[in-house]
N, C-alpha and C positions, 0 to 999 in steps of 0.2 A: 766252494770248489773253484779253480782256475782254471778257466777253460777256455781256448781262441778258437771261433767259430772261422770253419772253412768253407766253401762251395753253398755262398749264399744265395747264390743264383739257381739254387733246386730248394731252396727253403718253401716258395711259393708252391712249387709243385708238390712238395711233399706233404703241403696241409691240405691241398685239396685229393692227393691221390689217398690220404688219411681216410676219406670217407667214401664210400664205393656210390656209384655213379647209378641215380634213379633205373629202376626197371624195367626194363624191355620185354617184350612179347616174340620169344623164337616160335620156328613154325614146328606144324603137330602140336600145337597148344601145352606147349613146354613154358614155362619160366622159363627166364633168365635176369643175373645181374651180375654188375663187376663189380670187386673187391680187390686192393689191395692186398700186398702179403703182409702178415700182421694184423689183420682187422677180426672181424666178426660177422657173420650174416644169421638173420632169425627167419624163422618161417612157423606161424601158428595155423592151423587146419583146425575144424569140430573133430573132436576126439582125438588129437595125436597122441600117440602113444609111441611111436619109437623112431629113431633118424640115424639114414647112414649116410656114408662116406667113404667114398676111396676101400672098402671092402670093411669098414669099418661099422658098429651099428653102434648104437645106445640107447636108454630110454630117453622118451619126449619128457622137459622139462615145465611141467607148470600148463602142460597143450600147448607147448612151443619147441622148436627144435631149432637149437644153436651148432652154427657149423662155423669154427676157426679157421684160420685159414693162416697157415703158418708160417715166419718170417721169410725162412728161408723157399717156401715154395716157388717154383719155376711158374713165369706167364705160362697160361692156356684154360681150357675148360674144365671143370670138374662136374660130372653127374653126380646128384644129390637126390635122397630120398625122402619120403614121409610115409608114415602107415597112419591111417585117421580111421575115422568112422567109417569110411569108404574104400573105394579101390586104392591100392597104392600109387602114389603119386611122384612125378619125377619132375626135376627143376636142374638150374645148369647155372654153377660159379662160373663167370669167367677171368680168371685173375691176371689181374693188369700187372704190370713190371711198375714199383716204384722206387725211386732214390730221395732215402729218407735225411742225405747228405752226409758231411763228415767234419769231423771236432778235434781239434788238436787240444788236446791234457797235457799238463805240465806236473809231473807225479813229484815229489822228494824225495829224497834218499831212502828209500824202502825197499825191502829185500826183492818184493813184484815186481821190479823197476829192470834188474840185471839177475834171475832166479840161478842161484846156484846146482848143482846135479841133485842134490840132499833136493832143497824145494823143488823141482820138479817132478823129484820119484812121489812127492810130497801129495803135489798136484796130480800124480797118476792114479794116487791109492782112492785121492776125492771123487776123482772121474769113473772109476771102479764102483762108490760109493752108490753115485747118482746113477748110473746104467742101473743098479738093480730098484729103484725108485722107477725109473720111469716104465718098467719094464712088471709093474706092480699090477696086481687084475684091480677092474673096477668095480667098484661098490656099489650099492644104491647112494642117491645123490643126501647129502648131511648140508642143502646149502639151498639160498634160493638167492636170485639177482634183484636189487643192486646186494652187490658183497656191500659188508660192512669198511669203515676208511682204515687204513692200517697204522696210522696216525693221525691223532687231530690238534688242532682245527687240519686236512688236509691240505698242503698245497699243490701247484699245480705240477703233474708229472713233467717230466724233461726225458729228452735221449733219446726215448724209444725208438729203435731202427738204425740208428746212426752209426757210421763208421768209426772206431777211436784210434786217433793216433797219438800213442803214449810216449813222450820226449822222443818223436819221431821218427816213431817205430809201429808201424799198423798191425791194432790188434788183428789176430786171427779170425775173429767173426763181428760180428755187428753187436750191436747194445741191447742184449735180449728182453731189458725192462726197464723200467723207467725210476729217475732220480728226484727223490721228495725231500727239499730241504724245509726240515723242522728244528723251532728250537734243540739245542743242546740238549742232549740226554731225554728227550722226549720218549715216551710209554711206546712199546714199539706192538701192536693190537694183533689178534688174530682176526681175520676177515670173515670167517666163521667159523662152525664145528665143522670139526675133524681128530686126525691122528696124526700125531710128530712122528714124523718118516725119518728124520734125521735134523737132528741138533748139533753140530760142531762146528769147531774153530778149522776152518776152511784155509788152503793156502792162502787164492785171489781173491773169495769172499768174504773172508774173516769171519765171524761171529754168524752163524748163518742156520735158519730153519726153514725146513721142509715142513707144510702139513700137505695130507692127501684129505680132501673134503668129500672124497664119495663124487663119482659119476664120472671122472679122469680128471678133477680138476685138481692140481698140485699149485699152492700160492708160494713164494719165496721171499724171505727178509735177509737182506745180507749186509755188514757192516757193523751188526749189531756191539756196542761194547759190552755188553754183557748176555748171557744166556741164563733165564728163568724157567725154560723149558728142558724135559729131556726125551729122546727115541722113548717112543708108545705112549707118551703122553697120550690123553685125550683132552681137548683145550676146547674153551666152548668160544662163541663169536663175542668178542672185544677182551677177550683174556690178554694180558698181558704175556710177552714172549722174550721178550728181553729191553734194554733201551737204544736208543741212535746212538750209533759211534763212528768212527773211523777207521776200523779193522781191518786187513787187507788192504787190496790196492785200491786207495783213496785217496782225495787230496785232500778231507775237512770231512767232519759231521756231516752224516745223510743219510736216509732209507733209500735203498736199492730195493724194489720191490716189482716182484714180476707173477706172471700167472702161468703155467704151462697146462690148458685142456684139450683131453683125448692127444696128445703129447703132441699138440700144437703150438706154439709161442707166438701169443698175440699181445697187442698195448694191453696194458690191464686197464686203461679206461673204460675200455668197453663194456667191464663186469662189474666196475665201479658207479658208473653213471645206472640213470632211468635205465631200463629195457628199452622201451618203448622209441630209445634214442639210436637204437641198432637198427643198421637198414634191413628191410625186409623181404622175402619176398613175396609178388601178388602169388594168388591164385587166378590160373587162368581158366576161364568156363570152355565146357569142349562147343 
């Protein structure tokens, strides 16, 4: 990919606001910690069984409750819950403002570059597509963390969060996932079991699968050159999905790979690495 790096000067920032800032003790014997928008926060108790959110609930994973925390979220506090062995329990996100910077792209002559009326009605029908995807109930969870790589050997993700400005012109949103360059045509993996929500040739994503793995977690591959999968598949974890390509608006080979849970958009590092590597929060004794 040909890419000129802008506003270097929030680079530093942007790797330390990557990681939410150790744990504090609010009063009433509340938890609290800060997260970026994008991240991940966990919280284990004896016997979790279920975690909410913003009106939101789900089951506890594994005696542990993961709360995302999503790119576009606005700075301030969020109340957060646990149900355990015990009395229910309350804790407090405080999410920090971060700037994850911005990247100027240099695209080729590709139609994503100048979208004619046809491709855009094109891009409306896809947007149409994904509304009823994310808008899908949730399942019991078909997945446990770390996910599996989506390519291997993996390397190291890029983008995530970042502003794009394409032949100088600013995308509409930030970079909802991150950029994996692997060999040519490499085996493009499912990260676990679940069900193809959607397989198709996408206007800007080109070559692109949805699976939903149960519990709101939706993973996404896009660029793909080819498509091995189709809608209602059921795919098990390292199934093959298709290979790397350059499909849609790209500049070279690459997996665009992203994660959207309980319809948060967070780095998919976080579900890729250790657990144990996700900030936490304490328990506070009364």
């Amino acid at each position: 990919m040909v890419i000129h790096l802008r506003g270097i000067l929030f680079g530093a920032l942007a790797l330390v606001c990557l990681i939410p800032s150790p744990v504090s003790i609010a009063q009433g014997h509340e938890a609290a910690i800060s997260a970026a928008p994008g991240t991940l926060v966990r919280w284990a108790a004896p016997g979790a069984k279920r975690c909410s959110m913003k009106a939101r609930s789900w089951a506890a994973l594994e005696g542990t409750c993961y709360y995302p925390i999503d790119l576009l979220e606005r700075p301030g506090p969020i109340r957060i819950a646990l149900w355990g062995s015990g009395p229910k329990e309350f804790a407090r996100i405080s999410v920090e403002a971060n700037d994850y910077g911005t990247e100027e792209v240099t695209l080729p002559d590709i139609p994503q570059v100048n979208p004619s009326r046809e491709d855009l009605r094109r891009d409306e029908a896809d947007r149409a597509l994904l509304s009823k995807v994310w808008r899908s109930k949730e399942g019991p969870a078909m997945f446990t963390l770390p996910l599996g790589a989506p390519v291997r050997p993996l390397p190291v993700g890029k983008s995530f969060g970042v502003k794009r400005v394409y032949n100088g012109k600013l995308a509409e949103q930030a970079h909802m996932g991150s950029d994996y360059d692997a060999p040519v045509g490499s085996p493009i993996l499912a990260v676990a079991g679940g069900t193809v929500v959607l397989a198709k040739d996408m206007f800007f994503e080109g070559n692109s699968v949805f699976i939903d793995h149960g519990d709101g977690l939706i993973s996404m591959y896009f660029h793909l050159s080819e498509l091995k999968v189709q809608d209602g598949q059921e795919v098990k974890k390292g199934e093959t999905l298709g290979r790397e390509g350059a499909t849609g608006r790209a500049t070279g080979p690459h997996l665009w790979f992203g994660v959207r849970w309980h319809d948060a958009r967070i780095n998919p590092k976080f579900v890729l690495e250790d657990p144990s590597r996700i900030p936490a929060v304490k328990r506070v004794s009364p």
